[in-house]
N, C-alpha and C positions, 0 to 999 in steps of 0.2 A: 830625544834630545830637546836641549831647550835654548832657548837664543832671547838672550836679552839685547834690546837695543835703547840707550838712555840720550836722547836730544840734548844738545848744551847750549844756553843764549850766554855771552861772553856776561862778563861782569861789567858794568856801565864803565868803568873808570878805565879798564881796559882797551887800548887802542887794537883795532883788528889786527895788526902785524903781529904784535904781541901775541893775541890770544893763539893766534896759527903756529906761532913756534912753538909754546908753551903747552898746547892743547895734548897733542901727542905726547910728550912728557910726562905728563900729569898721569895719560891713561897708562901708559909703562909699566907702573906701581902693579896693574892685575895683573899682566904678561909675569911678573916676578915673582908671584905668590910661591910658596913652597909647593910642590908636586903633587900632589891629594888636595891641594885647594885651589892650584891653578886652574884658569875656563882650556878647555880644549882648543879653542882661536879667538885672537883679541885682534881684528879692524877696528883701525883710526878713521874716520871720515873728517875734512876739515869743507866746509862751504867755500864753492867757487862763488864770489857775489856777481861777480861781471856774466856768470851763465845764469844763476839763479834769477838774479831783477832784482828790483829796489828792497829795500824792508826785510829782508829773510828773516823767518820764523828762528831759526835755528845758524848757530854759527861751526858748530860742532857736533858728531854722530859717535858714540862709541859702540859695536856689537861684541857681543861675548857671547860663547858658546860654553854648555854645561851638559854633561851627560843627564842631569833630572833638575827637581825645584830643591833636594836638598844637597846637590852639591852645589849650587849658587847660594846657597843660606851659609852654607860651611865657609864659604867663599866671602861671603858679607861678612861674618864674625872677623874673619882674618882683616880686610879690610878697615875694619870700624877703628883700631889703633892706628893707621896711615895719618898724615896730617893733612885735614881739610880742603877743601877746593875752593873756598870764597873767595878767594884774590882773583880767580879763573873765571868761574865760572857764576853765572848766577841763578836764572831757574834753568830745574833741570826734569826733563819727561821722557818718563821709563814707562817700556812697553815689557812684558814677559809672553816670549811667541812660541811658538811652533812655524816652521820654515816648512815652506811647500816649493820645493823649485820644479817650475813648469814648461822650463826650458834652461837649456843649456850646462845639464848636468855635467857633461865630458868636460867642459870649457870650464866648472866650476872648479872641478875636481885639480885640474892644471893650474886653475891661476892659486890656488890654496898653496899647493905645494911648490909653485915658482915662487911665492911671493911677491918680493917688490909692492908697486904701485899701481892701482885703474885706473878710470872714469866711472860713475855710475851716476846715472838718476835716480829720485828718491820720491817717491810722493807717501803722503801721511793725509788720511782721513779719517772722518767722522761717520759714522752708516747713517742712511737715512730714519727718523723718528717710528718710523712703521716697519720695521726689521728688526726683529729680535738676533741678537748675537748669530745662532744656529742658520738662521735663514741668511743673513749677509752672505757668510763665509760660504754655503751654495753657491747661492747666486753671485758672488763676488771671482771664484773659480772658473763655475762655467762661463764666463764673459770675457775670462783671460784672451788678451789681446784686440782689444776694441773697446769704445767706447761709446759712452749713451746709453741711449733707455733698449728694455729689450724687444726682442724682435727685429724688425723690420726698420725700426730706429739707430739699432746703434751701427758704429761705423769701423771695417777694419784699419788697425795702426800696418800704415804701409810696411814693408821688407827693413828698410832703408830706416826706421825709426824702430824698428824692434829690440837691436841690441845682439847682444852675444849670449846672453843667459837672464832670466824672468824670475825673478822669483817672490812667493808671496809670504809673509810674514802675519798671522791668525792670535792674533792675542788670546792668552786662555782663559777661559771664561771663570775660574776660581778665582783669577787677578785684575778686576776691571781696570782698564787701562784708558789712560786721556785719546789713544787713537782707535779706531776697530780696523786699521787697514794699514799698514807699510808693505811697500814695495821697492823691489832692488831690481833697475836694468843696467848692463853692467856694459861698459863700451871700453876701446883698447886705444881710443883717438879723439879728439877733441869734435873733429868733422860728424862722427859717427853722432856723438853726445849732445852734439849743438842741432844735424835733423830731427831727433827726437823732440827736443825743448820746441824749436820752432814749430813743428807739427801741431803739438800738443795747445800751444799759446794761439795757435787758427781755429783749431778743433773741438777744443776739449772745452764744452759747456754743462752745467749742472741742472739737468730740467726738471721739472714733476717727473714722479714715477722710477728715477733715477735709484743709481746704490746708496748714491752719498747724499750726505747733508753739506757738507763742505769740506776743502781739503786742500791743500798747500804743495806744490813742487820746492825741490831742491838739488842744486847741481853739487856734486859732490868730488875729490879725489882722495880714495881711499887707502892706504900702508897696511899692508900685513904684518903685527906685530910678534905672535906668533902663528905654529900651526902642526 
C-alpha cells in the first residue's frame, strides 16, 4: 500500500478561519472520485496554531491512501479536471510513503472504522547529510520511541507522551521527497497531545551524530473522510 501525504500553507490572502473551514472541502473532491479511482482513506488534518507555536510550517495535512503508485496516478488523471486550489491554498509538499505502524495497530484499526475526529502530532524532517535514504530509515526505526544521538545518548519519550498509536511514514526512494521522515502519534484528548508537545519542546535537541538535519513539529486534529 501507499500513503500519500501533501502539506498545505494557506494562500496569503487567506485569513486562517477561512482556510480551516474551506480546507476540508477542498480535500472532499478525492473522497468522491468514482470507485476504481477513489484512495482507500482520505484524512483531513487542519493545524492547531495555539498547540503548534508561532510560524507553522504548514496550515493543512491531507493523507491518502492507495493500494500501489499506479492507482494514485489513475487517481491524479481523475483529478487533473477538478478546479484548482489557488484561492486555498498556496505551496503545497507531497511525500509518497510506505506507513510502518510501530505501535498501536488495534487502536489504528478502531479509530479507521469509528471514524469521526483525533488529535495527533506530527513531526516532518530532513535526515542527516551523512545518511543515505537506506540507512536513515534503519536507524530511524530502531530508535522508535526516544530521542537523540545513539547509544548511551539518546533519551526514552516517557509513557505519558507516547500517545495511542506511532507510526512511521518512509518516503520511497523512486520519489524523492522534500521530507525523509513524517511521523503520526495519535492522541484521544487534548491533555494527552499537549504532554507530548511539552515533553518534546524540553527535550528534543538536534546534535552531531544525530538522524536529522532538521525538522519541524505540528499539532494537528484530524476528520476521517472516508474508510
Amino acid at each position: 500500500m501507499i500513503k500519500r501525504l501533501r502539506f498545505a500553507t494557506r494562500n496569503a490572502d487567506l485569513p486562517l478561519d477561512d482556510f480551516t473551514r474551506r480546507w476540508p472541502l477542498l480535500c472532499a473532491a478525492s473522497a468522491e472520485a468514482p470507485g476504481g479511482l477513489r484512495p482507500l482513506r482520505v484524512a483531513v488534518c487542519t493545524i492547531l496554531p495555539d498547540l503548534t507555536g508561532p510560524g507553522p510550517r504548514h496550515d493543512g495535512v491531507v493523507a491518502e491512501w492507495f493500494r500501489d503508485v499506479g492507482h494514485l496516478r489513475r487517481h491524479d488523471r481523475w483529478c487533473a479536471t477538478l478546479v484548482k486550489a489557488a484561492e486555498v491554498t498556496g505551496d503545497i509538499v507531497e511525500v509518497i510513503a510506505r506507513e510502518h505502524i510501530l505501535r498501536g495497530e488495534d487502536w489504528l484499526e478502531h479509530r479507521w472504522d469509528d471514524g469521526g475526529d483525533r488529535l495527533k502530532h506530527m513531526a516532518v524532517a530532513v535526515r542527516a547529510a551523512e545518511l543515505s535514504p537506506a540507512e536513515f530509515a534503519t536507524r530511524w526505526k530502531s530508535h522508535a520511541g526516544s530521542v537523540g544521538g545513539p547509544g548511551a545518548t539518546s533519551v526514552r519519550i516517557p509513557d505519558a507522551a507516547r500517545g495511542l498509536a506511532y507510526v512511521q511514514n518512509h518516503p520511497v526512494e523512486s520519489n524523492p521527497a522534500a521530507y525523509d521522515a513524517v511521523n503520526e502519534v495519535y492522541f484521544d484528548d487534548v491533555t494527552g497531545l499537549r504532554s507530548r508537545i511539552d515533553w518534546f519542546r524540553s527535550n528534543f535537541r538536534i546534535e552531531p551524530g544525530d538522524l536529522f538535519e532538521r525538522s519541524w513539529f505540528l499539532a494537528a486534529r484530524e476528520v476521517v473522510l472516508t474508510a
